[in-house]
C-alpha positions as CSV (number, residue, x, y, z in Angstrom):
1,X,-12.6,-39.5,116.0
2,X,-10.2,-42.8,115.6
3,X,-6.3,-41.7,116.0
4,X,-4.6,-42.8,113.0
5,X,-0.9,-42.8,112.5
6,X,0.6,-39.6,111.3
7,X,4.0,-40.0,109.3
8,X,6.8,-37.1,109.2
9,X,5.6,-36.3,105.5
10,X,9.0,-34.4,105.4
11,X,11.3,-36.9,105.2
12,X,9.0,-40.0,103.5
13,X,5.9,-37.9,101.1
14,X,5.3,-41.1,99.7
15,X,4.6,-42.6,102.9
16,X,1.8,-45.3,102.7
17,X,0.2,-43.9,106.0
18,X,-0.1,-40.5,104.6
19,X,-3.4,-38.8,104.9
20,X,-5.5,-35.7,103.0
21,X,-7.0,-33.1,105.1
22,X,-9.9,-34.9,105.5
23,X,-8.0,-37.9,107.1
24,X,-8.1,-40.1,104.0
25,X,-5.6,-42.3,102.6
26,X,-3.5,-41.2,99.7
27,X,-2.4,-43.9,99.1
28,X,-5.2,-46.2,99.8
29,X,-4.3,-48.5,96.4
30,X,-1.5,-49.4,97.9
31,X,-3.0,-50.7,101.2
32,X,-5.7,-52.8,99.0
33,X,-3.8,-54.5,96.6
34,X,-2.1,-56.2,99.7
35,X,-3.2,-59.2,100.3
36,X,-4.6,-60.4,103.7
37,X,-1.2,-62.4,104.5
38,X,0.7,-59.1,102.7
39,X,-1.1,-56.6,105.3
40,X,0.0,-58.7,108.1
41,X,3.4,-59.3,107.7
42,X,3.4,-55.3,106.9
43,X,1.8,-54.3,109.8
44,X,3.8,-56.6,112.5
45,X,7.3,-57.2,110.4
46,X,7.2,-54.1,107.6
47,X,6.8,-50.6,108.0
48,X,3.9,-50.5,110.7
49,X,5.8,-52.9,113.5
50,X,5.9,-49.7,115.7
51,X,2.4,-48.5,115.2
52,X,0.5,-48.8,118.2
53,X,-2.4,-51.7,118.8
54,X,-5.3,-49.3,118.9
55,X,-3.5,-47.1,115.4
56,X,-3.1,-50.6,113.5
57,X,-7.0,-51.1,114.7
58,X,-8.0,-47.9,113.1
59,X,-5.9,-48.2,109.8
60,X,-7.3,-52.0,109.5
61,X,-11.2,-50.6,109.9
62,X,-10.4,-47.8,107.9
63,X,-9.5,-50.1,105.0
64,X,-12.3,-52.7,106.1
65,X,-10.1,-55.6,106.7
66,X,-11.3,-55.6,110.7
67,X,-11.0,-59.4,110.4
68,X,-7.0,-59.3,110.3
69,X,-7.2,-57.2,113.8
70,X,-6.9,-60.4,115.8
71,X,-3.7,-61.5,113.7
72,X,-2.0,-57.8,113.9
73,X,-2.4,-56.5,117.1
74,X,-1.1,-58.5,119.4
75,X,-2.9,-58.7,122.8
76,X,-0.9,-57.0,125.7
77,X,-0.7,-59.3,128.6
78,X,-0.7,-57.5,131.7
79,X,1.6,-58.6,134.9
80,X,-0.8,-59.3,137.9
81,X,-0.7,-56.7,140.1
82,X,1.1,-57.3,143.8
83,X,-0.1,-56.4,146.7
């Protein structure tokens, strides 16, 4: 089952991230009037620029905009390792 974010519903209930019991948005309306620029910028500049990689992968499938992955998660370079 994918990990998606989970907001402190106390202090923001209107968060756009907010989820039923079922793991579906509540807000999902929000999320799809975005446009595909609009998610982007919100996901690496807005309100989800702490999310994780693999929880802005999840969200993005979950709304079926998978093609905007490349653009918002950002691939981790790793150091090389030393011997």
């Amino acid at each position: 089952m994918p990990r998606f974010f989970e907001p402190d519903l106390g202090t923001n209930p209107d968060d756009p991230f907010a989820r039923d019991a079922e793991n579906k948005l509540i807000r999902r309306s929000y999320w799809l009037d975005l446009s595909d620029t609009s998610l982007v910028l919100t996901l690496n500049q807005g309100i989800g620029a702490n999310l994780t990689n693999e929880q802005k992968r999840t969200h993005l499938v979950d709304l079926g905009r998978d093609h905007l992955i490349d653009q918002v998660c950002v691939q981790e370079i790793l150091p090389p390792e030393s011997v």
